[in-house]
N, C-alpha and C positions, 0 to 999 in steps of 0.2 A: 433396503438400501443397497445391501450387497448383488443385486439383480440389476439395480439400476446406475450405480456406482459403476466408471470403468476406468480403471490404472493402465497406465499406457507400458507399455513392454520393457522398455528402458527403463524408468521408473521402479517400476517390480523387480526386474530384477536385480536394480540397484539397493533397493530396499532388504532383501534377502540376502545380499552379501556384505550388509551393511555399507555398502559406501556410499558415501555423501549427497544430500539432494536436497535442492533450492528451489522450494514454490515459486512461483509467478503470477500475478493475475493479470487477466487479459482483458479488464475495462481500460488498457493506457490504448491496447490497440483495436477496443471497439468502440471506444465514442470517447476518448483523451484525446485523441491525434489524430490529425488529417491523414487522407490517403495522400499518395503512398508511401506517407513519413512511416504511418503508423506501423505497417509493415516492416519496412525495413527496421526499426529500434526492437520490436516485439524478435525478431531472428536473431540480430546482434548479439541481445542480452543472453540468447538461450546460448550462442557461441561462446560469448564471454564466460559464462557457466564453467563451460566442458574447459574451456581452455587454465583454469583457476581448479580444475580436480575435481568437480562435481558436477552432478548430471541434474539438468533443472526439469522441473517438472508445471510446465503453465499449464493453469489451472483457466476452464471454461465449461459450456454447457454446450453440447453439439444434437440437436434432433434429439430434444429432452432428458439427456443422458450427461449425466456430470462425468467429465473430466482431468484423470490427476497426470497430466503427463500426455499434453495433446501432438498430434505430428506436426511437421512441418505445412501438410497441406489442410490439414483442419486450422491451423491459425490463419492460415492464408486464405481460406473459405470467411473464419469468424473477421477476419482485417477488411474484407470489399462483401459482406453481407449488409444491406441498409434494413433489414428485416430482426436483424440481432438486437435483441433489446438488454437490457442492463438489471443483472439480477443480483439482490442481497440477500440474507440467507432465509428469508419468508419467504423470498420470492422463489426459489428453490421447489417444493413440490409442485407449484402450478406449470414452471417450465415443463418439469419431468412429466407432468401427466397432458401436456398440451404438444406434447414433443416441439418445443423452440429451442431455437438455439439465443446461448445470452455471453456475454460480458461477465466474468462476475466479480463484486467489489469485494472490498477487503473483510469484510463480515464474511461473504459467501467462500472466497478462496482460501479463507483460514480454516472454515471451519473444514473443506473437504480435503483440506491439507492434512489435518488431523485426523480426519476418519480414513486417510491411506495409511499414517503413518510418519507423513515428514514432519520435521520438527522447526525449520525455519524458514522463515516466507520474508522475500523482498518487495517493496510498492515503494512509491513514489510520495506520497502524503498521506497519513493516518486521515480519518473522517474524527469528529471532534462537535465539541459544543460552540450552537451558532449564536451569532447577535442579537440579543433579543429573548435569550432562548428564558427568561425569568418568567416573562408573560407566553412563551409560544410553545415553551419544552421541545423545543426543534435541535435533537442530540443525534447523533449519526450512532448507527446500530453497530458499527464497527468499537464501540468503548465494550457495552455489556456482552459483546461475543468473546471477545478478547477476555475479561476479568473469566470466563468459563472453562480456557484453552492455553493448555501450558505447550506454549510455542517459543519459539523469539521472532520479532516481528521488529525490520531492518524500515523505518522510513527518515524524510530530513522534514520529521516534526510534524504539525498540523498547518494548512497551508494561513497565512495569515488574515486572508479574509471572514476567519472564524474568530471567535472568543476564545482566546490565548490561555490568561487567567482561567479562567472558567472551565477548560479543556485541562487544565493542570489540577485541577480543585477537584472535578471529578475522576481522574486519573488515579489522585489518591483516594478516595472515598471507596473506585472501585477493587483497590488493591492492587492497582497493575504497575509494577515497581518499572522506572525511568532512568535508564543510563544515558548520557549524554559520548557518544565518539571522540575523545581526545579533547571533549571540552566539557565545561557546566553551564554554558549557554544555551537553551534552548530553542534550536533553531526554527524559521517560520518558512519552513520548502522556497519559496521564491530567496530569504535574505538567510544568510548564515546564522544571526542571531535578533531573534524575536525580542530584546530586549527583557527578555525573563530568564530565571536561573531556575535551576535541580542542583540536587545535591550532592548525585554522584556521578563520574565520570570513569571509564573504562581507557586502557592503552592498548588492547588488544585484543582478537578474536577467541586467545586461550583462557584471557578472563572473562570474556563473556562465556565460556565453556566452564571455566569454573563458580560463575554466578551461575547457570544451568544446573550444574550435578547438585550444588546446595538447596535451592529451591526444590531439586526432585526429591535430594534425601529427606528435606522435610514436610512431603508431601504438597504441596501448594500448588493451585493449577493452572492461575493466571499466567500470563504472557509477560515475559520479558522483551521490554521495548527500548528499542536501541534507536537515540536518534541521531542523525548521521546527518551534519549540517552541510549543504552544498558548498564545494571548494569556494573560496572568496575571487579566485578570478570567475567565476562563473554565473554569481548570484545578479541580483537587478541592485543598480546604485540605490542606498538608501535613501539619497533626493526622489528619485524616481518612483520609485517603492513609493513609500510615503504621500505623494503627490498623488499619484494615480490610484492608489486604494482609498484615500478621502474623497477621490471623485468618482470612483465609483459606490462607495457606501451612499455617497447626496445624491446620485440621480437613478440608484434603488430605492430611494425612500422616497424621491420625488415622483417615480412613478407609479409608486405605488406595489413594486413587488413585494411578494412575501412568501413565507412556507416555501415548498420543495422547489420554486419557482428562481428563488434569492441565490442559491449557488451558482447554476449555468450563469445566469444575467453578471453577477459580480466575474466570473473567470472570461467571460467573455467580452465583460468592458476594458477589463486589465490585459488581455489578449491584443485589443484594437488600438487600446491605447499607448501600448509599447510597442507597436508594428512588427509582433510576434517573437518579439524576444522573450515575453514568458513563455510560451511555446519551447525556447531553447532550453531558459532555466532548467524546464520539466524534465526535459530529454536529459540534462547533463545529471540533475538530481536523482533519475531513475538510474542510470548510468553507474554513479556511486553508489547507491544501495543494494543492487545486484552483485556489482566489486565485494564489497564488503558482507555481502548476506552470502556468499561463496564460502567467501574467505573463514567464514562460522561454522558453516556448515562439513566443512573440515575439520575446524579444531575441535567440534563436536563428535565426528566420528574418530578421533583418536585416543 
């Protein structure tokens, strides 16, 4: 892996002087967002980084070769590639031995967060357990990568088109302890609050630093998950919300999708049917998780 692995200059040597760095992964801006939103947010974020103390490090697959810490012009290659495909962390050696370049999701960009060295990574929506999933076992590999990988991992929750409960049930079974951002609400990425609770809540980035050093002293590897609910001027009305996600759960089931087919169809009914205002949500939800996955990533190097 260390042959095929490559840490981007900044990065490294961020990394050896210890200071501050904030993964990224780059499926918002290779098949999340239209062109040329997608670009423009994927730079932003890396701006917003540097500008908050820390140096980010987005994570992708370039001509088979993972990367921790990509430039400006490999994002901008992976943002207008239609050939970039979307890799999780199985999908990992086939990229690297087929030399493609990929997207990689929250499984894939944690774990090669980890084998550089950074310790906190920002996304937009955790992957989570789906509808259904009693009879279909359709769970995003993004939970059992995370129970493996002592990170802190900054999202605003699981998006709500998944199994909420369910996503919380296995959460705890796999040990991966849940702070809620200034609330105990648990938020659903499009609405502030999922109408579900946890049990603890954080005020600060220095306590999530000190929930960090405890967990390390007592050996534990799992991932502390910070959920960070999208500001309330920014989320989608709960009429709205509501409405549009029962309509599109009915004409997923009336068409008969299922399996890995049911996520794009439901995000992209909720997409059509709010004339891209969840599109905005995403942007504003990413927006905040990057703020605040900074903001940690400081108080962690202190």
């Amino acid at each position: 892996m260390t042959d095929i692995l490559r840490i981007g200059d900044d990065v490294r040597a961020a990394l050896t002087a210890g200071t501050p760095v904030l993964a990224l992964e780059s499926t918002i801006f290779t098949h999340g967002l239209p062109r040329p939103r997608n670009l423009e947010v994927a730079l932003e974020a890396e701006e917003r980084v540097r500008e908050l103390g820390a140096v980010p490090a987005t994570i992708g697959v370039v001509g088979g070769h993972p990367v921790v810490g990509l430039t400006a012009a490999e994002i901008t290659q992976l943002a207008n590639d239609d050939r970039v495909v979307k890799a999780s962390l199985r999908d990992l050696p086939v990229a690297a031995a087929k030399g493609l370049s990929a997207g990689t999701t929250v499984a894939a960009t944690a774990y090669l967060a980890h084998r550089a060295g950074v310790r906190v990574f920002s996304t937009g929506g955790l992957g989570g357990v789906h509808r259904g999933a009693q009879e279909s076992f359709d769970e995003s590999a993004d939970l059992p990568t995370l129970a493996t990988l002592p990170l802190v991992v900054v999202s605003a929750g699981v998006k709500s088109i998944l199994d909420i409960p369910l996503t919380l049930e296995r959460l705890e079974t796999l040990n991966l302890a849940v702070v809620g951002y200034r609330t105990t609400n648990y938020p659903g990425f499009y609405i502030a609050d999922s109408g579900h609770d946890i049990e603890y809540a954080v005020d600060s980035p220095a306590e999530v630093a000190r929930i960090v050093a405890a967990r390390d002293g007592l050996g534990i590897s799992s991932t502390l998950l910070v959920a960070n609910p999208v500001a309330p001027e920014h989320e989608l009305p709960a009429d709205i919300h509501d409405d549009v996600l029962a309509r599109a759960l009915a004409a997923a089931e009336a068409e008969g999708i299922a399996g890995h087919d049911t996520t794009p169809f439901l995000l992209d009914f909720v997409q059509r049917e709010t004339d891209g205002r969840s599109l905005d949500v995403n942007v504003e939800v990413y927006r905040g998780n990057v703020a605040l996955g900074a903001r940690i990533a400081v108080a962690l190097s202190e």
